[in-house]
C-alpha positions as CSV (number, residue, x, y, z in Angstrom):
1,X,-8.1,-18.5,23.9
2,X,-5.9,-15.3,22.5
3,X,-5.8,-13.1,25.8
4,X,-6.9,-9.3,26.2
5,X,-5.2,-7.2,23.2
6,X,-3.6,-5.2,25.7
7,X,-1.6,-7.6,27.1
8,X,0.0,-9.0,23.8
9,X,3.6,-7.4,23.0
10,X,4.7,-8.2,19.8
11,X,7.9,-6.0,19.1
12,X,8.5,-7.5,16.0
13,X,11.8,-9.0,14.8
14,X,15.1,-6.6,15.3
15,X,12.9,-3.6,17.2
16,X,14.7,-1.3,19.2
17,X,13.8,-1.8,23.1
18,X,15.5,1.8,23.9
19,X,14.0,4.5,22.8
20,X,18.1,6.1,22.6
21,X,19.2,4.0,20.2
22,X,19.4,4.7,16.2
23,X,18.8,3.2,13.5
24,X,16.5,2.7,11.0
25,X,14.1,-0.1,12.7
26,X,11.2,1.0,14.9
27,X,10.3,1.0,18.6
28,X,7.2,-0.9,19.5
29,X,5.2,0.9,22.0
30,X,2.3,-1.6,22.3
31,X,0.5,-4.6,21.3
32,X,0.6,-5.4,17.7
33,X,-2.8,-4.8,16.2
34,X,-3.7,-5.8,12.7
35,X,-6.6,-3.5,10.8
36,X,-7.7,-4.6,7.2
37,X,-10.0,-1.7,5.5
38,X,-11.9,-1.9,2.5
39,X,-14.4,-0.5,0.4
40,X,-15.9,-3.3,-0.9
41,X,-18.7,-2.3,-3.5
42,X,-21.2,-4.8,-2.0
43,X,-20.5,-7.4,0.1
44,X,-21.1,-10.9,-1.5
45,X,-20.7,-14.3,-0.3
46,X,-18.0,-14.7,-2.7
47,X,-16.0,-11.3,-1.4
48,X,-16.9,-12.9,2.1
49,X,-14.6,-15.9,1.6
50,X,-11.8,-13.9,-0.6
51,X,-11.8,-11.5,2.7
52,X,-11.7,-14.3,5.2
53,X,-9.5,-15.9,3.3
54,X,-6.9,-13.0,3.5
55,X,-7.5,-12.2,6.5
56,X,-6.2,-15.2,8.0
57,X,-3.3,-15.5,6.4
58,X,-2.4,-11.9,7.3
59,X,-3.5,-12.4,10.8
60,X,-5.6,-9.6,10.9
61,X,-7.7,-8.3,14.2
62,X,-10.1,-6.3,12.7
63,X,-11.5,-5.5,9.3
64,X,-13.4,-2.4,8.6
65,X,-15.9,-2.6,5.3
66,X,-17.3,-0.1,3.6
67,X,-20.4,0.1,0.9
68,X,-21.4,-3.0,2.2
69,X,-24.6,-2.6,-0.3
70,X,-26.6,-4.9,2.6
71,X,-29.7,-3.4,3.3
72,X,-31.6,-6.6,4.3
73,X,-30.7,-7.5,8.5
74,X,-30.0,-11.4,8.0
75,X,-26.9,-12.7,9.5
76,X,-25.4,-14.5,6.4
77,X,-25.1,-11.9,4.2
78,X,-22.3,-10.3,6.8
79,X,-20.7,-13.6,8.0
80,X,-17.0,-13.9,7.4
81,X,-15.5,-17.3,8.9
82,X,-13.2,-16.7,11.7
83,X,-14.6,-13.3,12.6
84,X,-17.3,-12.2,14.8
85,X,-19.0,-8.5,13.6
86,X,-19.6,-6.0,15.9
87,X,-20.8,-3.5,14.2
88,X,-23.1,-2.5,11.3
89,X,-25.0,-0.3,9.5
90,X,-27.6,-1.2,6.6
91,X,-28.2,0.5,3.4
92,X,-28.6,-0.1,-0.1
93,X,-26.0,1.9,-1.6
94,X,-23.7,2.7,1.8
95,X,-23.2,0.7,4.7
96,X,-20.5,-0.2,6.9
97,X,-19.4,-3.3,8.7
98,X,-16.5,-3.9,11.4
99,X,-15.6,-7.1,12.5
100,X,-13.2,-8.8,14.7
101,X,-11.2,-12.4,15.1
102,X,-13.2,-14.8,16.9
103,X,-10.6,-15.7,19.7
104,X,-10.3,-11.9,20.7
105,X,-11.9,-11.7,23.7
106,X,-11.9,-8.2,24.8
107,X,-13.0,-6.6,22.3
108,X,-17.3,-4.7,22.2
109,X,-19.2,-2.1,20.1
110,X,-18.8,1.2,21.9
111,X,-20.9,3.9,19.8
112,X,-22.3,4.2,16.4
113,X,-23.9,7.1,14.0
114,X,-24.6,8.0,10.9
115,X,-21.1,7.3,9.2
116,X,-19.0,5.8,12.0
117,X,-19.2,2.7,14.2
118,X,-16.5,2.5,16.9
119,X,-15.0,-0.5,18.4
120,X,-13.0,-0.9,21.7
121,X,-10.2,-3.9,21.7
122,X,-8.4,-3.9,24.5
123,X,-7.3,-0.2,25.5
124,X,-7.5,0.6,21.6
125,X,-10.6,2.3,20.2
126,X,-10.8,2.1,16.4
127,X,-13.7,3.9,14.4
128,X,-14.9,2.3,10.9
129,X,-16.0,5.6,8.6
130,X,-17.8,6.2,5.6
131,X,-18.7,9.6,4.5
132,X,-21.1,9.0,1.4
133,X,-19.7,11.5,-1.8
134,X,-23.0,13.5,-1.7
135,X,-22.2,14.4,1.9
136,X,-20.3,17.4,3.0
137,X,-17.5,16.9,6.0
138,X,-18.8,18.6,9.0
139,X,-22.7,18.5,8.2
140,X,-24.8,15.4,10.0
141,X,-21.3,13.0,9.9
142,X,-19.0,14.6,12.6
143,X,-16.6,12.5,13.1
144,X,-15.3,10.8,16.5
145,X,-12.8,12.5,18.9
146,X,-11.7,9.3,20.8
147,X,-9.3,9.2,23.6
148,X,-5.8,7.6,23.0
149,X,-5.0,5.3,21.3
150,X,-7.3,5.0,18.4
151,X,-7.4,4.8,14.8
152,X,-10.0,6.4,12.6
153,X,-9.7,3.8,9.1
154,X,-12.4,3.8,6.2
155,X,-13.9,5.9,3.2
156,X,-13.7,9.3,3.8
157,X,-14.5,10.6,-0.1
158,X,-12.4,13.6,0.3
159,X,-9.1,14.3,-1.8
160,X,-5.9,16.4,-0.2
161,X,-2.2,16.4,-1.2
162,X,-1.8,14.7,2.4
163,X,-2.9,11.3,1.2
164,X,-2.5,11.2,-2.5
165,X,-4.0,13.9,-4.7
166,X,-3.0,16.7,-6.9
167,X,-5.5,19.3,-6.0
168,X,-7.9,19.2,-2.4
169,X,-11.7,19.2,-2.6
170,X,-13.5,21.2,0.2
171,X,-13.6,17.9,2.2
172,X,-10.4,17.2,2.0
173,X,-9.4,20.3,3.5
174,X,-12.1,20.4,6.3
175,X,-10.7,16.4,7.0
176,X,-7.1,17.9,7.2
177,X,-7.9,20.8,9.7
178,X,-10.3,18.4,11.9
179,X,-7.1,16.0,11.6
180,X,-4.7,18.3,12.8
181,X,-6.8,20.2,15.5
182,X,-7.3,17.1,17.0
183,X,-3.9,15.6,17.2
184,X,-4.5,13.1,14.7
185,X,-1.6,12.1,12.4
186,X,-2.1,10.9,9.0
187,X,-0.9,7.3,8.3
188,X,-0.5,6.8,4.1
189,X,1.8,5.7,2.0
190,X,2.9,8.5,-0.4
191,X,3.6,5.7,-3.0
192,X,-0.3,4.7,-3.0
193,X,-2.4,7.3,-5.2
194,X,-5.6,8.4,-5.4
195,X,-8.3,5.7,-5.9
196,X,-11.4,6.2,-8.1
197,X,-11.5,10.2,-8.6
């Protein structure tokens, strides 16, 4: 049995442990907790396995999944061995569903809504999102303000400079400003671009 996330501390090979020191490495702060997010275009049992499969060999916590395309509540069309879901929403296009390892103990479903579910591991709070492309930020999908630490992860359909594209769409800047006014900070490589659109 893995204990409570909050009591791991993982700093990672060659971390700095004070704060005054330079360099190029990092400063761990916390637990190590892995996230795996994915828009998966309909969840299948053969995407199930390839998932899994990954999953475990990256050792990751929690995986977020978007446009599940399950709109049918039977268990075996979201199980993923090795990871217990917490969280779901059904729909035949959409859908969303958050999962976490099986030996995490301390981890529940904490609130849901139309395009989030949230999840509490530990003293971390992490909210799955999908925002459907017909749907305008800041209409019925408000998104979460959780307390720290948490991670917002998922599909948010809206373009910006920030995280990738050329030109912002109207989404993209509303996400920005909610972002910001928030305190939230904007975690992307600049490398990645822009998928789909």
């Amino acid at each position: 049995m893995m204990p409570p996330a909050d009591q791991i501390y993982d700093p990672g090979r060659g971390a700095k442990k004070d704060p005054t020191e330079t360099g190029d490495d990092f400063l761990a702060i916390g637990p190590a907790l892995r996230i795996m997010q994915l828009n998966v275009e309909g969840l299948s049992a053969a995407k199930r396995e390839v998932i899994s499969s990954i999953a475990v060999r990256q050792k990751i916590d929690v995986i977020c999944l978007e446009e599940t395309h399950v709109h049918v509540d039977k268990t075996n069309h979201f199980s993923i061995a090795g990871f217990d879901l917490l969280a779901y929403s059904l729909h035949t296009k959409y859908g969303r569903a958050t999962y976490v390892r099986d030996n995490i103990s301390d981890a529940h479903h904490v609130t849901s809504s139309v395009c989030y579910d949230v999840i509490r591991i530990g003293s971390y709070r992490v909210a799955n999102i999908y925002k459907p492309p017909s749907e305008k930020c800041g209409t019925t999908n408000t998104l979460p303000v959780l307390p720290h630490p948490s991670l917002l992860v998922g599909d948010f359909n809206s373009h910006h400079p920030d995280w990738g594209y050329q030109v912002p769409d109207e989404d993209g800047k509303m996400l920005q400003d909610w972002a910001s006014g928030n305190h939230f900070h904007i975690i992307h490589d600049s490398k990645q671009r822009g998928t789909f659109h």
